[in-house]
N, C-alpha and C positions, 0 to 999 in steps of 0.2 A: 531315686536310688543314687547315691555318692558311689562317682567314679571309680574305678580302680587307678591305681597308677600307672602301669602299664595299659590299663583303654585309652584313660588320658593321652596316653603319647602316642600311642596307634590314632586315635580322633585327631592328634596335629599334624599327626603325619598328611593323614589321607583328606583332611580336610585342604592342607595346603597344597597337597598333588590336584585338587580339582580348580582352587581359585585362586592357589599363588599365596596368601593371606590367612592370616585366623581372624575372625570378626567375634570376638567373644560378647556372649549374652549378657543376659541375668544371672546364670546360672553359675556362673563363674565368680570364683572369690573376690572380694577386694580388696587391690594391691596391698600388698606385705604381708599379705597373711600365709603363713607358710605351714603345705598339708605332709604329713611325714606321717604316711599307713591311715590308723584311724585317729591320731591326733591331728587337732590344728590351733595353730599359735597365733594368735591375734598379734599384730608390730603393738610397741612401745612407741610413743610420739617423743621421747624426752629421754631415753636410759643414753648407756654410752659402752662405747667398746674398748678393754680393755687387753693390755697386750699388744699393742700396733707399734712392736720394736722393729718390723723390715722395711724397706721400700719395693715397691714394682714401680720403677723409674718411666716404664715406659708400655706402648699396649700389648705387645707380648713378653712383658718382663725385662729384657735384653737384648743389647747386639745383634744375639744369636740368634733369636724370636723363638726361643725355646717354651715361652706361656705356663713356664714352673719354674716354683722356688725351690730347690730340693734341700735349702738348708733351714726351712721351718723344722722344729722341735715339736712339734703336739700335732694332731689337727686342727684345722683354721676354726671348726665346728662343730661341737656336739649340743643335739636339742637342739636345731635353730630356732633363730627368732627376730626378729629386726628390733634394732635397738634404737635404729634414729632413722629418718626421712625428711629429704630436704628438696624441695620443688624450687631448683633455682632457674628456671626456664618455662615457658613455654611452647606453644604449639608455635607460634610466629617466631620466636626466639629460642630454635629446636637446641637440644642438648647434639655435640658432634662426639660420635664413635664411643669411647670409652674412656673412663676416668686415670691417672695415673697416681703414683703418692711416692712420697719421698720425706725423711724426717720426720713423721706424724699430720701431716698435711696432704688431702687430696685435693689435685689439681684436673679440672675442666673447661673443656672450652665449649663454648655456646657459639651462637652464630655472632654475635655483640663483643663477646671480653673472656677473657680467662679468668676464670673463678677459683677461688679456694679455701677450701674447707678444712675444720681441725677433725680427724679424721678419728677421733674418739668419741666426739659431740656432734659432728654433721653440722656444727653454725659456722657460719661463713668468717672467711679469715680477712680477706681483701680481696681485691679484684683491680683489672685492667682492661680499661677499650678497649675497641678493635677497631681500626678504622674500615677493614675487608672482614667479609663475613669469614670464622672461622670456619676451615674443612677439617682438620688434624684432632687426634689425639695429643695432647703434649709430652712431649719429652723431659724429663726433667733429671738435672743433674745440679751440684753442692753449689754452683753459684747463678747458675741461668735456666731456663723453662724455654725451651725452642717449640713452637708448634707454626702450621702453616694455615696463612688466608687462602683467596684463592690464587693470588697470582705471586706472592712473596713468604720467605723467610721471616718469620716476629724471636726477638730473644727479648723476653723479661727477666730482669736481674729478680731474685729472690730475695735478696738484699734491700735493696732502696725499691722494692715493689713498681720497679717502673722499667719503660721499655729499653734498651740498652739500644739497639739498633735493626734496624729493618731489610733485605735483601731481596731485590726483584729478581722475580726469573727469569731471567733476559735470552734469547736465543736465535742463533742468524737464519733457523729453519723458516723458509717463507711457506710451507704448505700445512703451518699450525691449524689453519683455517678456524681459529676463535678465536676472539678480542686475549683470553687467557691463556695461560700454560697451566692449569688449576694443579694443583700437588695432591697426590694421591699415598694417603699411609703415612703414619704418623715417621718423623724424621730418625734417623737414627743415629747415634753418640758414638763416637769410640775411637779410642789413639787419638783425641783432637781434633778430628774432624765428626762434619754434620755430612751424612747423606739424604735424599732428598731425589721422590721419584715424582713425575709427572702423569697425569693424563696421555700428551703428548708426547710419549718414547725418551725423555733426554730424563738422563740419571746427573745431577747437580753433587757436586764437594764444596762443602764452603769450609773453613777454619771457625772452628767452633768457640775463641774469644774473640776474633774482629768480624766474623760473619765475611772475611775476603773470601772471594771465589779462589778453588785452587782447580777447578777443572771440570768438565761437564760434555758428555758423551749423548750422542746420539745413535737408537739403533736401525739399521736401514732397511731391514727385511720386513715389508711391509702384512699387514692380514692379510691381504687377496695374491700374495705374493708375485707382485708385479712392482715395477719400479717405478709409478705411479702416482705418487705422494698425494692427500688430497683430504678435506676435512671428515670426509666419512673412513679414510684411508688410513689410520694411526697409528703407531706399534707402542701402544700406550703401555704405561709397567701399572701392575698389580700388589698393593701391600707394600708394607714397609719391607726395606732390602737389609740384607742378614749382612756382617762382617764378620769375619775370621780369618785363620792364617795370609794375612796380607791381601785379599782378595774382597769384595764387596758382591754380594751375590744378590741380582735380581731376575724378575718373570715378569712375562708381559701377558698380554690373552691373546696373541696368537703362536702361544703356544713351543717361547724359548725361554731357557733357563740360560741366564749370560753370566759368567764370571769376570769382572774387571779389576784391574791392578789399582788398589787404595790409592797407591803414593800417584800414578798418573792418569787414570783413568781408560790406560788401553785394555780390549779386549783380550780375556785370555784364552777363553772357551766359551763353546755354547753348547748345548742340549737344546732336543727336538720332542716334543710330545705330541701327538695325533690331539690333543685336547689346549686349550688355549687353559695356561694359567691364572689364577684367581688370586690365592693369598699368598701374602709374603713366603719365599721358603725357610725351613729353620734346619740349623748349623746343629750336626751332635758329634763332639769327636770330629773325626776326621770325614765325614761324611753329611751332604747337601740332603735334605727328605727335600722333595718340592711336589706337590697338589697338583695335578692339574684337573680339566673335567673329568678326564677319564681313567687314570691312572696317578697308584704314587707310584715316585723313583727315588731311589738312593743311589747316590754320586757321590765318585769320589773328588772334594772338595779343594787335593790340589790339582789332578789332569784330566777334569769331567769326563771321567770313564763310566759307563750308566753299568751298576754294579748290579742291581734289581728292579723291574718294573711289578708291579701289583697291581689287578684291577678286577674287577667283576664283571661277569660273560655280560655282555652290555650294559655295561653299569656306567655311571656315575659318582665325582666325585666331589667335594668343597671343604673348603675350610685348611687351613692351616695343619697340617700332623702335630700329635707333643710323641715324646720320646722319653721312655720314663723303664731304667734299666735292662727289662729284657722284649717288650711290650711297647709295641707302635698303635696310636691313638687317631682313628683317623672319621670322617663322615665319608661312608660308603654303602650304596647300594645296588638295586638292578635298573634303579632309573632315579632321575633327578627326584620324583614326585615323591622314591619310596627309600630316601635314605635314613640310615639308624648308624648311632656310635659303635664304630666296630673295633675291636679290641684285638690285636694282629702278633705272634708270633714276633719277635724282632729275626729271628733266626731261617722260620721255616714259610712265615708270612702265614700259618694255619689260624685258624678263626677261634679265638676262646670264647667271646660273649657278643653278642649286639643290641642295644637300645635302641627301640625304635625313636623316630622323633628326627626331622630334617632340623639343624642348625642355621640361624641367620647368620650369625657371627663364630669367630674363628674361641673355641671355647677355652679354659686355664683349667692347671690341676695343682693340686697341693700332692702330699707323699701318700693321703689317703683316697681320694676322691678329686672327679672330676666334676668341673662347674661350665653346664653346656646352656646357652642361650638360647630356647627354642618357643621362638614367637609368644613375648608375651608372657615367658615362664623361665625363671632360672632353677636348673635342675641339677642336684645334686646326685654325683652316680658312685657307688663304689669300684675304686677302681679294675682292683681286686677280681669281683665278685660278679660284675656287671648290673648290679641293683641297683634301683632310684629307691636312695635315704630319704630325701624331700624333697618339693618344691615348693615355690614361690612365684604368682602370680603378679606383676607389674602394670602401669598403666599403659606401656608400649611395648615394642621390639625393643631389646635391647641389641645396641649398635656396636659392643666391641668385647673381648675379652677380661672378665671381672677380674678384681684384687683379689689376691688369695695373701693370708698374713695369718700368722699365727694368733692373732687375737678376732680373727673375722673374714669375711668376705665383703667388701663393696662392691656395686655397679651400678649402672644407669641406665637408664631408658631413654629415647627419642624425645619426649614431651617436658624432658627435662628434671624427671625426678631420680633422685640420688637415694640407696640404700644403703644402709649398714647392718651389717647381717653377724649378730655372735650367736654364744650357748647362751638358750634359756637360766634363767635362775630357777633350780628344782629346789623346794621343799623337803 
């Protein structure tokens, strides 16, 4: 008997509440083939997507890590259907986080080289070594491509397809306790400077045409809150860090939301949540949304005044919020095991819709729908509505928030395969 769609996502849900994992059968489609009700659309190995006049520069879009475009024109999709498939990795040579695109070209990093693809055709455009395995998403902007190894800054010129220059994470903290400082979240652009979060607590500025360092902070309030330093001891940051009005805004996982000054890197404010932060926070207006496990908060993003907490009678929470006119976007439930997209009131924070279905990655939305990454399955929701329009089946988890663009959807999976997802041709 063929699932429903809503069983579907209750079985991921409660399958991953017991082992962490979905281990899909036989029984499960395969990859690209996308079920929407009682239709299902077999991928195209050769079509092309047409219409890919935006960029998503980077893995939540922006700056801001707002994970929407709101200046697409159409929806990104009607009738899905994958149009192209590009396996440009493997299992030893994993695909890292999520794809980005810029000028008609998507750009990837692998554990090897930054790859990139014409983002109409999915055939590969050029590439670059790596001499460190990549961790990052890459960043991409009109003349460079910033993403991070594990212990440096790489800038490839788009231009002459080659690496411009290189920037270790250097730092005088002796209680790093690992050979690394590994970077965590893909880098963020903006006003000329790169920001740049660690594993290990220290927020990095470099000057985003010489890759010079202009400043790099450490934060000293440890997990176990003792002054203690020590390699199990970290106040590691979480997700790429948001910029706006003058202030660079990052989260760590135990559980501080830090505001620091762009131009020097001092402390402005900080925020406290009973829940250690996960993903990046993102900027709307005048106001900070930041994640943590067990609550969102909006702050006010020039004198971190905590304006709303939100949370669920023992709940939990993940993922990155999006923010989309009057309506906050968030993964929440009454426990890690049993979370669903919940569609929140921007005003009263009351509940309009929820999908079941835990997300691995922080999800993206277009002006129609949302595209949520839930093990194995890219799921298309309206956003509206709270209804799953279709999904898509993959060979992995998908590891970062997909491109949403008015001619399509791309994303990727861990094992290193790339999709391009437009409207069917109807008859």
């Amino acid at each position: 008997m063929k699932q429903s769609r809503r069983t579907f996502l209750a079985t991921v849900g409660a399958t991953a509440a017991v082992a962490g994992c979905v281990n899909f059968n036989d029984s499960q489609p395969p990859p690209g083939q996308i079920i929407a009700g009682e239709q299902v659309r077999s991928p195209i190995s050769d079509g092309t997507l047409s219409g890919i006049n935006q960029s998503w520069p980077t893995a939540q879009f922006n700056a801001q890590n707002s994970g929407c475009n709101l200046d697409l024109s159409k929806p990104a999709v009607t009738h899905a259907q994958v149009k192209w498939h590009n396996q440009v990795a493997d299992e030893e040579d994993a695909l890292v986080d999520s794809p980005s695109l810029y000028d008609g070209s998507v750009f990837v990093t692998t554990d090897r080289a930054l790859i990139v693809l014409n983002a109409s055709t999915g055939k590969e455009q050029w590439s670059v070594s790596l001499e460190q395995e990549g961790v990052t998403t890459p960043t991409v902007t009109e003349r460079h491509v910033y993403l991070g190894t594990v212990d440096k800054l790489v800038a490839v010129n788009r231009h002459t397809q080659s690496i411009d220059w290189v920037r270790e994470m250097t730092t005088n903290q002796s209680y790093l306790g690992a050979a690394h400082p590994r970077i965590n979240g893909a880098p963020t652009v903006a006003d000329g400077i790169i920001l740049v979060t660690t594993y290990y607590g220290v927020l990095y500025a470099f000057e985003a045409d010489t890759g010079r360092q202009r400043w790099a902070t450490t934060v000293t309030t440890l997990p176990d809150d003792t002054g203690t330093p020590g390699a199990d001891n970290t106040p590691f940051f979480e997700g790429p860090p948001a910029i706006a009005h003058g202030h660079v805004y990052a989260a760590n996982v135990n559980g501080y939301l830090y505001a620091f000054d762009a131009v020097t890197g001092d402390q402005q404010w900080r925020v406290k949540s009973t829940g250690g932060f996960q993903p990046g926070p993102t900027v709307i207006d005048d106001t900070v949304y930041a994640v943590s496990q067990v609550e969102l908060l909006a702050i006010d993003a020039i004198n971190g005044t905590v304006r709303w907490r939100f949370r669920e009678d023992s709940g939990s929470m993940k993922e990155s919020a999006i923010v989309l006119s009057d309506t906050i976007y968030v993964a929440s439930g009454d426990s890690y095991g049993s979370l669903a997209i919940t569609a929140l009131d921007r005003q009263s924070r009351s509940v309009h819709w929820r999908v079941e279905g835990r997300p691995q990655a922080s999800f993206s939305a277009g002006p129609h729908r949302l595209y949520v990454p839930l093990y194995g399955n890219l799921v298309a929701i309206d956003r509206n509505q709270g209804t799953v329009e279709w999904e898509m089946h993959t060979e992995s988890v998908i590891g970062g928030p997909p491109i949403v663009t008015d001619g399509g959807v791309i994303t990727a999976d861990e094992r290193g395969s790339i999709y391009g997802i437009g409207s069917a041709n109807r008859n």
